[in-house]
Backbone bond lengths (Angstrom), bond angles and torsions (degrees), N, CA, C in turn:
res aa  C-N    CA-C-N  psi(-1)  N-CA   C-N-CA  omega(-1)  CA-C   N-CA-C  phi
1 X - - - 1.484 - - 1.522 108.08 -
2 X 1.277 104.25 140.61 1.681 122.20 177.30 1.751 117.01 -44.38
3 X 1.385 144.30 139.30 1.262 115.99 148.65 1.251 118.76 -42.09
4 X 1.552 114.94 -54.07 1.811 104.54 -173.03 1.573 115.18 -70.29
5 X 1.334 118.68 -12.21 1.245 113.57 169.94 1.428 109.87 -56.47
6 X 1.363 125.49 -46.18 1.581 135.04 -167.24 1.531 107.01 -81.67
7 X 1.070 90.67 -11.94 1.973 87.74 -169.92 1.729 82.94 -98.89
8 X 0.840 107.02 -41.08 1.993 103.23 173.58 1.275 104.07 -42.86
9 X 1.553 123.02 -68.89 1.388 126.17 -155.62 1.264 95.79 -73.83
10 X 1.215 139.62 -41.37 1.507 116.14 -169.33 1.580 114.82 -70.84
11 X 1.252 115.63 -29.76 1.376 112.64 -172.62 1.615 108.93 -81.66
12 X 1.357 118.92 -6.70 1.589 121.02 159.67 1.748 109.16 -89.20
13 X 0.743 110.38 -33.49 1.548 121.70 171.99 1.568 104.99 -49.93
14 X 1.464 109.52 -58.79 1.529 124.55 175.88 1.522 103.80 -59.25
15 X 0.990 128.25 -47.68 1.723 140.78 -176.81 1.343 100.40 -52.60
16 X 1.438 126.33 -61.28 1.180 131.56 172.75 1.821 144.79 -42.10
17 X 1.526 74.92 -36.81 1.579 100.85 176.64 1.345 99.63 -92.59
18 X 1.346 143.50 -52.33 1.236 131.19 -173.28 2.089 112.06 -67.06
19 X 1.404 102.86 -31.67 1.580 115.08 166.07 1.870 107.97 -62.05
20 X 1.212 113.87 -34.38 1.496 126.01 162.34 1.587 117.01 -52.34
21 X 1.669 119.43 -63.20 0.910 111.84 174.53 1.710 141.24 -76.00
22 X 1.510 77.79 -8.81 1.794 89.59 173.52 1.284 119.81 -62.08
23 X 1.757 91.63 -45.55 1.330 116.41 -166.58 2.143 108.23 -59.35
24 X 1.092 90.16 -36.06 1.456 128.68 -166.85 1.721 96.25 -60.38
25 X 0.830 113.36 -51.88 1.766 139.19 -143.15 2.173 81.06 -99.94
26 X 0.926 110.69 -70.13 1.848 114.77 -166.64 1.400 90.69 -51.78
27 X 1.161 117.07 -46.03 1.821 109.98 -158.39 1.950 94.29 -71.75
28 X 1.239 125.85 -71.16 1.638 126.26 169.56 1.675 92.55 -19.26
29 X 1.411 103.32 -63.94 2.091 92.71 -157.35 1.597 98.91 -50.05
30 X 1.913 97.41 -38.45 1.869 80.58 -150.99 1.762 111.16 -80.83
31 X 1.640 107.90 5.54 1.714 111.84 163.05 1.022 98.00 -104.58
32 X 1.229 164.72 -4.03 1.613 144.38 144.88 1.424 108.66 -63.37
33 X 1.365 122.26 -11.44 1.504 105.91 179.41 1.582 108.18 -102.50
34 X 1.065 93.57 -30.93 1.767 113.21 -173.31 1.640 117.73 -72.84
35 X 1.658 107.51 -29.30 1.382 113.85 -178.17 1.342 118.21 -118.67
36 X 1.612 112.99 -28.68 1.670 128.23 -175.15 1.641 103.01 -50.84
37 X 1.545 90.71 109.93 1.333 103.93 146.42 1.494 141.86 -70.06
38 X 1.017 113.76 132.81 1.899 122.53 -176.09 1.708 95.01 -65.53
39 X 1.372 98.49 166.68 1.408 109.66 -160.27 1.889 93.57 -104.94
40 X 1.201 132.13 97.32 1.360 164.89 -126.17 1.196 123.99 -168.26
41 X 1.182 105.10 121.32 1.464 113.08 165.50 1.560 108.63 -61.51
42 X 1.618 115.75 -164.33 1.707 126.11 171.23 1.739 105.03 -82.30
43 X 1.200 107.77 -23.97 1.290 112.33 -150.13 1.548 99.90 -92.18
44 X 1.404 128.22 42.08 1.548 143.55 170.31 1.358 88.01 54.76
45 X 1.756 96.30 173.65 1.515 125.52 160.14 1.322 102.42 -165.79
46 X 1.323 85.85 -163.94 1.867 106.57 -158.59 1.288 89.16 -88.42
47 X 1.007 133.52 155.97 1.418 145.81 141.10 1.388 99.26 176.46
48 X 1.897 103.71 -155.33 1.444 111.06 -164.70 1.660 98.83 -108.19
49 X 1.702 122.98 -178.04 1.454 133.77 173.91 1.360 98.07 -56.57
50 X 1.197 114.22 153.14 1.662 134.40 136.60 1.992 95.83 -61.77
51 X 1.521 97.72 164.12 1.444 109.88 -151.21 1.779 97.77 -78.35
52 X 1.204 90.55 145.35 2.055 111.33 -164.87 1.306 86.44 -41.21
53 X 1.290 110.53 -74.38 1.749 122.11 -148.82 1.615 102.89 -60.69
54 X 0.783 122.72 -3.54 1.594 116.46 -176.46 1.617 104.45 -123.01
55 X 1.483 96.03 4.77 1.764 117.38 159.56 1.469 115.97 -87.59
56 X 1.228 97.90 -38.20 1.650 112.82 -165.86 1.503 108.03 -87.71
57 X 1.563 129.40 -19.89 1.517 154.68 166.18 1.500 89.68 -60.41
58 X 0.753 148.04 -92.17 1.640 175.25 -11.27 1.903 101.90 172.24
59 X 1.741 120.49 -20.99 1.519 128.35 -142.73 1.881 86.17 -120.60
60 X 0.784 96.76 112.30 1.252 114.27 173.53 1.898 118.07 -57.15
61 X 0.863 101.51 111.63 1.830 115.05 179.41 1.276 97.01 -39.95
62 X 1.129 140.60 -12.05 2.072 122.73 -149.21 1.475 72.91 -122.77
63 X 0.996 107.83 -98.78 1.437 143.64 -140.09 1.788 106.69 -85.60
64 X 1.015 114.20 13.96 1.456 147.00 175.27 1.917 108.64 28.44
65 X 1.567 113.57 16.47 1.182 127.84 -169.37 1.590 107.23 -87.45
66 X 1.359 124.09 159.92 1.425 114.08 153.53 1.858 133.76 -40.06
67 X 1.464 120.23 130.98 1.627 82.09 173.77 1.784 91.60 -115.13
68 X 1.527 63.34 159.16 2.155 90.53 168.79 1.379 101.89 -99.74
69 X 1.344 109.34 177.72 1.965 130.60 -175.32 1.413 83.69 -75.25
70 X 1.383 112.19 147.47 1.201 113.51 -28.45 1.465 128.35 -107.37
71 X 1.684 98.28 143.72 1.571 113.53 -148.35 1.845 97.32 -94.74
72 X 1.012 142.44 118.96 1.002 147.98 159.14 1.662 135.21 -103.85
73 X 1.709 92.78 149.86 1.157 122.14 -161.77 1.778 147.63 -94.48
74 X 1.143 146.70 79.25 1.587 127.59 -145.56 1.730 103.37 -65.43
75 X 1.358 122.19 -172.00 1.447 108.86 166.37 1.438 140.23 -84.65
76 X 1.639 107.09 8.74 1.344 138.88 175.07 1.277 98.78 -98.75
77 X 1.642 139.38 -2.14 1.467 115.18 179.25 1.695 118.05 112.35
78 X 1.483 96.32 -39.75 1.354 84.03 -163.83 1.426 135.79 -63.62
79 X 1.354 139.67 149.75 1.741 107.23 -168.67 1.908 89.22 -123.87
80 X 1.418 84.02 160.77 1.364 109.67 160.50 1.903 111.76 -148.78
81 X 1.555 108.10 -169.20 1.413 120.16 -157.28 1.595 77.26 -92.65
82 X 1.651 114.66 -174.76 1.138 172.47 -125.91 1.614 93.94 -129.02
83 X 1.212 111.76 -64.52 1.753 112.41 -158.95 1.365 104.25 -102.29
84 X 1.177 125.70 -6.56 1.615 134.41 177.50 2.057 94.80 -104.04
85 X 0.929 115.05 -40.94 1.760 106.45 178.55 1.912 98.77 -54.68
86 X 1.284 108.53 -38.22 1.815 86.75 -163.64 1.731 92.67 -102.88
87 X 1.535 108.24 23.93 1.661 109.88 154.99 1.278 117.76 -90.95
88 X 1.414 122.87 -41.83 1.678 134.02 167.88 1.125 115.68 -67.97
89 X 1.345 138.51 -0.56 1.649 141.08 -173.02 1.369 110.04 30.82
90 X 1.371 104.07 61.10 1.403 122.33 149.97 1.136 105.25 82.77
91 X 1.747 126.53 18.77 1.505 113.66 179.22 1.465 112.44 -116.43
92 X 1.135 126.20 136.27 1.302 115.37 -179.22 1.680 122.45 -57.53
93 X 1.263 130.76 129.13 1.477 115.99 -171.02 1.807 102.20 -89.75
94 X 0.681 119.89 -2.38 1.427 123.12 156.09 1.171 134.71 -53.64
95 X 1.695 98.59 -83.62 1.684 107.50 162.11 1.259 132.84 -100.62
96 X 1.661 120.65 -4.75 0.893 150.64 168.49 1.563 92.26 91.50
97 X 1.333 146.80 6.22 1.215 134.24 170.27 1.897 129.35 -40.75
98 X 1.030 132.85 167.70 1.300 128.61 167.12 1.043 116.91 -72.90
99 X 1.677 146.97 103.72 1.309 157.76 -176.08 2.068 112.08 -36.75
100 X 1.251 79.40 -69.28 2.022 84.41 -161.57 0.890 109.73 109.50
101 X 1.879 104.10 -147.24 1.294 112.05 168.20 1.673 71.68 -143.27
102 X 1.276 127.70 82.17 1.605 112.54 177.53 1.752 81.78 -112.46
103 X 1.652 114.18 130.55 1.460 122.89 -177.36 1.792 104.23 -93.91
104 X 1.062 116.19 128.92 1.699 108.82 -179.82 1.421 90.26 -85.02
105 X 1.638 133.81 112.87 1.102 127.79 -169.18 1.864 98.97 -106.05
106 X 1.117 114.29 -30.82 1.780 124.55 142.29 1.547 106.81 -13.32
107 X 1.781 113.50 -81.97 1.338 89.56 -159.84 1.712 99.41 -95.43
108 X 1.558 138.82 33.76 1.226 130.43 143.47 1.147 123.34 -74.63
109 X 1.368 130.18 -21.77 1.254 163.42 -167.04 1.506 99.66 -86.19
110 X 1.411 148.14 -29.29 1.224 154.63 -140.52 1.694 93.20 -142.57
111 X 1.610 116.65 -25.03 0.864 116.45 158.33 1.861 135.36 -44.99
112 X 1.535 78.96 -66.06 1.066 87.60 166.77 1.726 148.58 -71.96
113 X 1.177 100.01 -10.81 1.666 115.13 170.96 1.656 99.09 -76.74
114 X 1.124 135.83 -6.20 1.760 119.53 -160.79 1.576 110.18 -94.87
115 X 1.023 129.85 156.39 1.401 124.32 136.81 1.629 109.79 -114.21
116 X 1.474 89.84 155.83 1.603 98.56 -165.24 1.940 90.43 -148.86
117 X 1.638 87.69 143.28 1.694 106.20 166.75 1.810 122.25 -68.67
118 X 1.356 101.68 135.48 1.044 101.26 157.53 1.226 123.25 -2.80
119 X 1.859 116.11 156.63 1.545 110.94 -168.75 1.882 77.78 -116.19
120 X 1.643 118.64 -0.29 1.608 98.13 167.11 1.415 100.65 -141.29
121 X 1.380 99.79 65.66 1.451 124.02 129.79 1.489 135.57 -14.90
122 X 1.592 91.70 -53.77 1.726 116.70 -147.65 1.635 81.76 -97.36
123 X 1.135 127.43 14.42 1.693 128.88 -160.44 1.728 95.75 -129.56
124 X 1.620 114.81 -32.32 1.390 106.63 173.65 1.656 93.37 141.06
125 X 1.471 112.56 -40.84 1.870 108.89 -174.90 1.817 103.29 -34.13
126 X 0.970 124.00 107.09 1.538 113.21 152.37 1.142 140.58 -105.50
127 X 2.056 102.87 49.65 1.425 105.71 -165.91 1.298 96.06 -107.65
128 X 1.659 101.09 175.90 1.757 113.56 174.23 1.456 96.77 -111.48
129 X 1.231 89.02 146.71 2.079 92.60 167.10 1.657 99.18 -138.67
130 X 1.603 112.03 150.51 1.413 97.52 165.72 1.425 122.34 -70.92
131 X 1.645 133.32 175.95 1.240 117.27 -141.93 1.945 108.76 -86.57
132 X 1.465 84.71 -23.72 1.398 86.45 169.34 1.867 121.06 -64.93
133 X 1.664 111.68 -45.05 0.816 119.29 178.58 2.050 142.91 -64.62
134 X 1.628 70.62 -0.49 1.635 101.43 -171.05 1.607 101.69 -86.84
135 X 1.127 136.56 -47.39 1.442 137.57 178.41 2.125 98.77 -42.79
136 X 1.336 100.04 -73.92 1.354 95.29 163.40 1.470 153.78 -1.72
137 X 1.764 86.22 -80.54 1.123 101.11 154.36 1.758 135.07 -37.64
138 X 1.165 99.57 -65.98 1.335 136.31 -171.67 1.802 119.95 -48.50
139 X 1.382 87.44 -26.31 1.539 115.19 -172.55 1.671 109.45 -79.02
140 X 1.615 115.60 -34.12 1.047 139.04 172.96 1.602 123.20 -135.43
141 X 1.511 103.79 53.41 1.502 124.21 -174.31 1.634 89.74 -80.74
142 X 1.376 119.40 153.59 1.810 114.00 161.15 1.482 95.61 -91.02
143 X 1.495 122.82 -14.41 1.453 95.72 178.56 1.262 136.10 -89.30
144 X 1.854 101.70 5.66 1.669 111.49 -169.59 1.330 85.42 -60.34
145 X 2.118 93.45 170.63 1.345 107.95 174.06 1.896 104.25 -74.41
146 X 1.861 97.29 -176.34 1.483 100.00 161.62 1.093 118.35 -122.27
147 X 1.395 134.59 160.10 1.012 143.41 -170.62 1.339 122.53 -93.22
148 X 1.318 107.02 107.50 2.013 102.26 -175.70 1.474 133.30 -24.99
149 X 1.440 101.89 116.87 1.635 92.00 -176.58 1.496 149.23 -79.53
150 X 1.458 78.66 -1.91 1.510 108.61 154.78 1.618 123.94 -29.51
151 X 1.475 121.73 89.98 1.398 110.51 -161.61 1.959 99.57 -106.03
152 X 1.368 132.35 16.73 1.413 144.54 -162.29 1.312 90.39 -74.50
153 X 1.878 126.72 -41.95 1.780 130.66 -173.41 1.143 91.47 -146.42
154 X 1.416 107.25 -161.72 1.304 122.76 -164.95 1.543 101.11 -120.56
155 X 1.496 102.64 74.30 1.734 113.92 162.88 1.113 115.99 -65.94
156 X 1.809 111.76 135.08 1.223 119.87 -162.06 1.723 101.15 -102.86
157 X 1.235 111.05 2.87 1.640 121.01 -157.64 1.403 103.02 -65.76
158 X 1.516 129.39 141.11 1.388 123.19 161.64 1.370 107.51 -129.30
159 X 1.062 128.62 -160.07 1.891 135.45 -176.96 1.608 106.25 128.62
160 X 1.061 85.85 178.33 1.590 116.82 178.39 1.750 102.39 -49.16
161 X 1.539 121.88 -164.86 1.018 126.61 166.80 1.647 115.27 -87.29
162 X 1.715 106.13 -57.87 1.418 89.60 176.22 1.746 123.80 -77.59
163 X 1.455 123.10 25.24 1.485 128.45 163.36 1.445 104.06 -84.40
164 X 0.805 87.59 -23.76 2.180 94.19 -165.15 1.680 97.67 -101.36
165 X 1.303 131.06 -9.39 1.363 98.55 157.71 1.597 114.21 -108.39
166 X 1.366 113.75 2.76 1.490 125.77 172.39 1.715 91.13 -64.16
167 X 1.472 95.18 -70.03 1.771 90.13 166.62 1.417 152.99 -34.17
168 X 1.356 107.22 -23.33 1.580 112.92 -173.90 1.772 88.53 -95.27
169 X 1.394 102.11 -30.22 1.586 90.82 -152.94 2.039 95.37 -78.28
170 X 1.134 93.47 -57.88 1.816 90.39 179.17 1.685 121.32 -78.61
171 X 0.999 127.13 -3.33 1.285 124.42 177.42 2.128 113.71 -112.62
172 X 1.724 106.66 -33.23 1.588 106.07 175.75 1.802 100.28 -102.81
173 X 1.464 117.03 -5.44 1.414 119.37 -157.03 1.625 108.30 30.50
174 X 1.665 101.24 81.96 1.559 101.38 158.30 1.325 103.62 -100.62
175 X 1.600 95.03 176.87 1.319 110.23 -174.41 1.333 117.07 -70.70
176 X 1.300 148.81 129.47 1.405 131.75 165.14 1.967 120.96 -100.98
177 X 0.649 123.64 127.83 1.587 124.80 172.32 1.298 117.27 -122.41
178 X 1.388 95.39 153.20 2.080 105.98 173.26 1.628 94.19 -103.38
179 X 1.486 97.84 145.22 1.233 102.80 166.12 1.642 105.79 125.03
180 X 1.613 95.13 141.55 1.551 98.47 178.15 1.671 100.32 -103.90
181 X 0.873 133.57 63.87 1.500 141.91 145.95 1.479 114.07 172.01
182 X 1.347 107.02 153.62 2.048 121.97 -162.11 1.491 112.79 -152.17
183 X 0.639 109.75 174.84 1.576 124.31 -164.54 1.488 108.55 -165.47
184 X 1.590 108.25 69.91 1.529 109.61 168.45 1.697 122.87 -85.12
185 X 1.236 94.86 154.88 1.347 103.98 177.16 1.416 134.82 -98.22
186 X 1.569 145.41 92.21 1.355 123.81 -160.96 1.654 107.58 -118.89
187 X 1.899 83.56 138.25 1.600 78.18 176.44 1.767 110.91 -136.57
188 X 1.182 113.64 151.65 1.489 115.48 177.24 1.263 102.48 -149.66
189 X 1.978 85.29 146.41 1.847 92.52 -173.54 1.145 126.86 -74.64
190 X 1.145 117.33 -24.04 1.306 153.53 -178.34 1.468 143.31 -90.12
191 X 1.164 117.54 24.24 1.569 145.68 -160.01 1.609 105.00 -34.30
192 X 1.648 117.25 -53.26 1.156 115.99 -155.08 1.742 102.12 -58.88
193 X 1.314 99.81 -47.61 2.021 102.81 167.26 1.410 130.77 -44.45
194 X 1.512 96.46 82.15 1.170 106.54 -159.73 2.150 99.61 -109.43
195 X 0.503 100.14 -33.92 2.025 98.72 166.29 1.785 97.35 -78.81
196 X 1.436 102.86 140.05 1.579 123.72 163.86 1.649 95.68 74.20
197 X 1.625 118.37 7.00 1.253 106.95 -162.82 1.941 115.19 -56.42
198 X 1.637 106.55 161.65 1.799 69.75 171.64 1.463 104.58 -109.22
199 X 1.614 95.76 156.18 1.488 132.55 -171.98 1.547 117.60 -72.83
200 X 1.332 122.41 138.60 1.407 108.54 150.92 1.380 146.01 -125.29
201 X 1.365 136.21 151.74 1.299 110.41 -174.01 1.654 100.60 -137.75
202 X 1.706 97.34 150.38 1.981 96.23 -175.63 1.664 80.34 -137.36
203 X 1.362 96.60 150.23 1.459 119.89 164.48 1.536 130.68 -109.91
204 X 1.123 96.60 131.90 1.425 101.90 -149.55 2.022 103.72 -113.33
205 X 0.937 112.09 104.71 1.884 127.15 170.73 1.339 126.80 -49.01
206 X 1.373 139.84 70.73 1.493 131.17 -136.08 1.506 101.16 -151.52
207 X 0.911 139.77 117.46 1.598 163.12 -174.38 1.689 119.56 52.81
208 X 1.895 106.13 34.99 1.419 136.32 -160.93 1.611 92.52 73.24
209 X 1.167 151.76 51.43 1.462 132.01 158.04 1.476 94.24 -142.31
210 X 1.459 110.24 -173.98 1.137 130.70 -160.05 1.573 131.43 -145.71
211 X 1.704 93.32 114.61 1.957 92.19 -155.41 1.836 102.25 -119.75
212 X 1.385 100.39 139.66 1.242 118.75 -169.39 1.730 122.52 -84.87
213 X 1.259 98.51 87.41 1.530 88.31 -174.04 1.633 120.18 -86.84
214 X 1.449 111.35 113.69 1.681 120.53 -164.11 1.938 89.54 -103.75
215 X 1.378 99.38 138.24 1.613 116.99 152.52 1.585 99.04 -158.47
216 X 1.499 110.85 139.90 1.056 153.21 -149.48 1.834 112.10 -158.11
217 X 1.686 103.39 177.80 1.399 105.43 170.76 1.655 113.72 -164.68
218 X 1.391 100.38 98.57 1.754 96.04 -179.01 1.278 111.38 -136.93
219 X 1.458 138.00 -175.17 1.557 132.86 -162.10 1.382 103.87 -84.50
220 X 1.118 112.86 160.10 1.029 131.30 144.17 2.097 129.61 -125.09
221 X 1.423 87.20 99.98 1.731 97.56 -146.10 1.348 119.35 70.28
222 X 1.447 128.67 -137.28 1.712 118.99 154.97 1.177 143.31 -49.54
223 X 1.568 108.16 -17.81 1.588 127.43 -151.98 1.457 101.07 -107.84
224 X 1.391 119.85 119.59 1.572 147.27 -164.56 1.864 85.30 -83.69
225 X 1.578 111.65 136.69 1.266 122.63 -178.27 1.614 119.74 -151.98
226 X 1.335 125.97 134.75 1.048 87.72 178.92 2.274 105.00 -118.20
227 X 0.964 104.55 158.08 1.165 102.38 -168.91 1.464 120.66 -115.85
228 X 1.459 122.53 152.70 1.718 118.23 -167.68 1.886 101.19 -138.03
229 X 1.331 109.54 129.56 1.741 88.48 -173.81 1.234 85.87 -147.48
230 X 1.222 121.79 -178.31 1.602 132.63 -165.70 1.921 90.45 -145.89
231 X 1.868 110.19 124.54 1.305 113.58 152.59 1.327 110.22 -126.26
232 X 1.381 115.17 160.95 1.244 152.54 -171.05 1.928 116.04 -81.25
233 X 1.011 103.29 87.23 1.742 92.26 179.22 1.647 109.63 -72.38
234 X 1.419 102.60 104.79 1.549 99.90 173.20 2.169 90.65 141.61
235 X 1.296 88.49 -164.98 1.972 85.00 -163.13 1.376 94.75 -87.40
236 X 1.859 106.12 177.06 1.299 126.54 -174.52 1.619 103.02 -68.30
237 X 1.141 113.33 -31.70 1.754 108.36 -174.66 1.238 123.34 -65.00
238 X 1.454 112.83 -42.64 1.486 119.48 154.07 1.377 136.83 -58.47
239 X 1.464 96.04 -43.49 1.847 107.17 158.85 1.158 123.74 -40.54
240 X 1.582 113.15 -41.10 1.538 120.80 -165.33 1.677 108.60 -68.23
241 X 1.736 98.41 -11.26 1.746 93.37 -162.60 1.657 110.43 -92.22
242 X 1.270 108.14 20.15 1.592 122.46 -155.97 1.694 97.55 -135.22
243 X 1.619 89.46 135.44 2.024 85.91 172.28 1.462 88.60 -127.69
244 X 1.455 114.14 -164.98 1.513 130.03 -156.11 1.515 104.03 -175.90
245 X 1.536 108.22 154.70 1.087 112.58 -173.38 1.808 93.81 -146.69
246 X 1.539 116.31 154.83 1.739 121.62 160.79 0.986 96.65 -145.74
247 X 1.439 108.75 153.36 1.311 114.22 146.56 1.316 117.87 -164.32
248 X 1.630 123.23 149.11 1.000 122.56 169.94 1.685 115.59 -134.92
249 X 1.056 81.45 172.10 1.958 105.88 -171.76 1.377 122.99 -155.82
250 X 1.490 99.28 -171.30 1.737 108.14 164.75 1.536 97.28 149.79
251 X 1.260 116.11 170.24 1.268 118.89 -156.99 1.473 119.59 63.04
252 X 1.004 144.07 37.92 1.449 132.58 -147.05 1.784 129.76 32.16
253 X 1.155 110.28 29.56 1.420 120.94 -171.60 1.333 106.43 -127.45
254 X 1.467 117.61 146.98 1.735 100.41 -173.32 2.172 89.37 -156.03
255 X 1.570 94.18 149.17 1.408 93.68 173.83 1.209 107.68 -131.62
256 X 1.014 133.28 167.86 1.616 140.91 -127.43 1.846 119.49 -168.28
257 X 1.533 100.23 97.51 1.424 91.90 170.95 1.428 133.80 -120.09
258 X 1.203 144.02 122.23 1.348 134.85 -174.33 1.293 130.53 -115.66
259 X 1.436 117.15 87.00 1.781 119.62 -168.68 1.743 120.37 -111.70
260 X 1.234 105.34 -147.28 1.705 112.29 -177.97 1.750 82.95 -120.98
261 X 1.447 106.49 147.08 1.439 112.50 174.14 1.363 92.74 -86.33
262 X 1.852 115.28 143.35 1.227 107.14 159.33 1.267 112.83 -109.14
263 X 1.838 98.73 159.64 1.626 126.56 -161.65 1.732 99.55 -64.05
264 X 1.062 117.27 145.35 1.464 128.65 -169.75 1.326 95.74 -93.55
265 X 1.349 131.84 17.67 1.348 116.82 147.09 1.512 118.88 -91.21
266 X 1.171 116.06 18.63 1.714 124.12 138.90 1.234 121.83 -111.91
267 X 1.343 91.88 129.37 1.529 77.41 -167.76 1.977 149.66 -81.73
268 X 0.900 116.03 -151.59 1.155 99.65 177.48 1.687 125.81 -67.55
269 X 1.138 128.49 -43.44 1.521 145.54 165.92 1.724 103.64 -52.93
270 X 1.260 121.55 -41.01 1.241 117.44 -174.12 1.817 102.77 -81.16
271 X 1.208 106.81 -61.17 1.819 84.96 168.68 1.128 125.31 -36.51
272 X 1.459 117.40 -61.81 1.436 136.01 -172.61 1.781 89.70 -46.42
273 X 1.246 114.66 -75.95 1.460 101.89 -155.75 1.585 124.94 -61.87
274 X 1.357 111.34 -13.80 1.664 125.88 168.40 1.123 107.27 -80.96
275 X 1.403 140.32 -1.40 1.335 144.55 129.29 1.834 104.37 100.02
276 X 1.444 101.12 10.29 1.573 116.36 -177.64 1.445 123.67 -58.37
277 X 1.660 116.59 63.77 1.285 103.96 177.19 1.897 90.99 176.31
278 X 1.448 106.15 -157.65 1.401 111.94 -155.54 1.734 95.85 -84.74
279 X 1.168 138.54 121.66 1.350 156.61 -154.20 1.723 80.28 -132.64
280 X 1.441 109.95 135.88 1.520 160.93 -174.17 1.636 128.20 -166.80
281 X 1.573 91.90 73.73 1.649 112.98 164.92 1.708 93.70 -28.69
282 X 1.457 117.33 157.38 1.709 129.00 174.73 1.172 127.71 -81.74
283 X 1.509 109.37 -32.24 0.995 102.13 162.46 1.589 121.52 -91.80
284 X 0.890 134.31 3.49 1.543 143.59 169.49 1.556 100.01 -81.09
285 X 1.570 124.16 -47.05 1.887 116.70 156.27 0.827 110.09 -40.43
286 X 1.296 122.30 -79.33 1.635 122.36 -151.05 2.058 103.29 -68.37
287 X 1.210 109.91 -13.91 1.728 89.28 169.29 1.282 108.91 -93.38
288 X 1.464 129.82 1.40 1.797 131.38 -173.51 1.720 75.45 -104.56
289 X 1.731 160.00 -17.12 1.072 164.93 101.47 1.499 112.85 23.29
290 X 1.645 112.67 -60.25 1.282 109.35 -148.08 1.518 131.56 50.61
291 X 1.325 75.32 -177.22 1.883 82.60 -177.39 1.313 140.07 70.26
292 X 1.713 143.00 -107.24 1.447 111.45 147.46 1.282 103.17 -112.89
293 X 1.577 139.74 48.57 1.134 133.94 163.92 1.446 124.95 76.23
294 X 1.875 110.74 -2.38 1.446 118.16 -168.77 1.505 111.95 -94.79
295 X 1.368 110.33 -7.43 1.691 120.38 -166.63 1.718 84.34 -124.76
296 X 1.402 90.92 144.81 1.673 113.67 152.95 1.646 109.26 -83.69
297 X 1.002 111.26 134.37 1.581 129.63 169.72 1.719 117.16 -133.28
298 X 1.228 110.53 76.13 1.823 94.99 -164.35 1.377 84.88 -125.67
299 X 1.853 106.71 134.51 1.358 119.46 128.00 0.977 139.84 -142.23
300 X 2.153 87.83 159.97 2.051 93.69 -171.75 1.301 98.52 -127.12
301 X 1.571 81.53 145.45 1.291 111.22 179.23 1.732 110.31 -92.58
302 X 1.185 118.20 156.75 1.691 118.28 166.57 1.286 109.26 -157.83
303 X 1.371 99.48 162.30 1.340 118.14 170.88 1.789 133.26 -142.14
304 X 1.023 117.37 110.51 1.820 127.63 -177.76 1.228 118.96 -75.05
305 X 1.053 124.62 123.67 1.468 125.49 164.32 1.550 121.74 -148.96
306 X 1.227 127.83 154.35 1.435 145.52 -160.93 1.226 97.18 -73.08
307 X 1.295 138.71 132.09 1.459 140.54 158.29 2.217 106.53 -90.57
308 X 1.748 93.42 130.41 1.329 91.47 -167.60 1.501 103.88 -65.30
C-alpha cells in the first residue's frame, strides 16, 4: 500500500469518527430536550409542554386521549390505548390489520420520561405533572368541567359554571330566581307515587353565585319520603362558606333544617342518598297538606347566607 493511500484512509477514518460523535452528541441534545425533566416536586408546576410531537406519538387514534401501559401495537406499528383495542375487536383502525397483544414497550418507555400539562389546560390549570402523575391529578383538577345538575335524565352536559346555567335555563327550562331566600310552593295530585316520582329543581342567584334547590320523593327502605336539599354550583371549598336553612309546616307545626349546601361536584344520587337535607316522612306531608290527605300541598321556605 501507497504512503498516500494510508494517509487517505486515516483521515476518512478520522472523518468518520468525528461524523460519529456529532452524530452521538445531536441525538443526547435532542433527548435532553425532548424528555428532561424540570427540577419539581410531584405536586406539578408552572412551566411549559414537553415537546408536541412526542405529544402527538403518545394520543391515541380512537379515542384521541393520552394512552397509558399498556399501549399497544399492530405489526405495521401502529399504536393505540388499552380500552379502545377491546373497542375495535382486535382490528387495527389504521390498517385494519389483526392487533394481538404485541405491547409497544418503546413508546411506554418514552412514556414515562415526559412531563405533560394538564388535559384542562384550555380551562386555566397551568401545571405540569409527570405522565404517570397526571391521570391523578386530573381526577381532582379544580379546573375540570361540571357536570349538569340536572338529575330529571341522565344529562351528559358539562362546562364551566356560567355554560351550565345557560343550560338548565334554555335547554331543561328551570326556574331561575334572584334572591337569598324563597318560599316555594309544591303540589302533586298524586302523593302515593312515590318511586319515578317527578322531581324538581329552581336556581336560585345569591351573593353573584348559584344554588340548587332539589325536592323530590323516593324511599327510603319501605318508607315513602319526600326530600328538599340545597347544592352549590362550583367546589366544596366555597360551598363550605355558605349555610342554609328550610322549613316547612302547617297546622301549627313546623320542621326545620339547617346545613352546608353541597358542591354539585357530587352528585345528585350521592346527596340524595346520604340523606343530607330536609326529610318529610308522607304522611307527616300530606297532614302539613290538609284537606282530605289525597293532594300534596307543601311549602318551603329557605334561607342562604355567607358564613363570616
Amino acid at each position: 500500500m501507497s504512503p498516500d493511500s494510508s494517509i487517505c484512509n486515516e483521515t476518512i477514518d478520522s472523518c468518520l469518527a468525528y461524523a460519529d460523535y456529532d452524530m452521538a452528541t445531536l441525538n443526547m441534545e435532542l433527548r435532553g430536550s425532548l424528555f428532561r425533566k424540570p427540577a419539581t416536586g410531584l405536586g406539578g408546576n408552572l412551566g411549559t409542554a414537553s415537546n408536541n410531537d412526542v405529544h402527538d406519538l403518545l394520543e391515541c387514534p380512537v379515542c384521541v386521549n393520552l394512552m397509558y401501559p399498556p399501549i399497544y401495537q399492530c405489526p405495521n406499528g401502529h399504536t393505540l390505548c388499552s380500552t379502545c383495542k377491546a373497542r375495535v375487536h382486535n382490528s387495527c383502525p389504521t390498517c385494519r390489520n389483526e392487533l394481538g397483544n404485541i405491547r409497544c414497550l418503546a413508546l411506554e418507555k418514552v412514556a414515562e420520561s415526559l412531563d405533560l400539562p394538564c388535559r384542562y389546560q384550555w380551562l386555566g390549570c397551568n401545571d405540569i405533572f409527570p405522565y404517570y402523575s397526571k391521570l391523578k391529578h386530573e381526577k381532582n383538577c379544580k379546573y375540570r368541567p361540571y357536570n349538569c345538575p340536572y338529575a330529571g335524565g341522565e344529562c351528559s352536559v358539562t362546562g364551566d359554571i356560567s355554560h351550565l346555567v345557560a343550560h338548565l335555563k334554555e335547554d331543561h327550562k328551570v326556574d331561575m330566581h334572584d334572591g337569598c331566600t324563597f318560599n316555594h310552593r309544591y303540589v302533586k295530585s298524586n302523593p302515593h307515587e312515590v318511586e319515578n316520582a317527578t322531581w324538581m329543581l329552581t336556581v336560585f342567584n345569591c351573593f353573584g353565585r348559584q344554588f340548587c334547590l332539589h325536592f323530590e320523593a323516593f324511599n327510603i327502605g319501605m318508607a315513602p319520603v319526600y326530600m328538599a336539599f340545597l347544592r352549590f354550583m362550583g367546589d366544596e371549598e366555597e360551598a363550605r362558606r355558605f349555610s342554609y336553612t328550610l322549613e316547612v309546616g302547617g297546622r301549627g307545626r313546623k320542621l326545620t333544617w339547617q346545613g352546608i349546601p353541597r358542591s354539585i361536584r357530587d352528585s345528585h344520587r350521592k346527596v340524595r342518598d346520604s340523606q343530607d337535607g330536609l326529610i318529610i316522612q308522607r304522611n307527616l306531608a300530606l297532614f302539613f297538606s290538609g284537606g282530605d290527605r289525597q293532594e300534596l300541598k307543601l311549602k318551603v321556605a329557605g334561607r342562604i347566607w355567607r358564613e363570616q
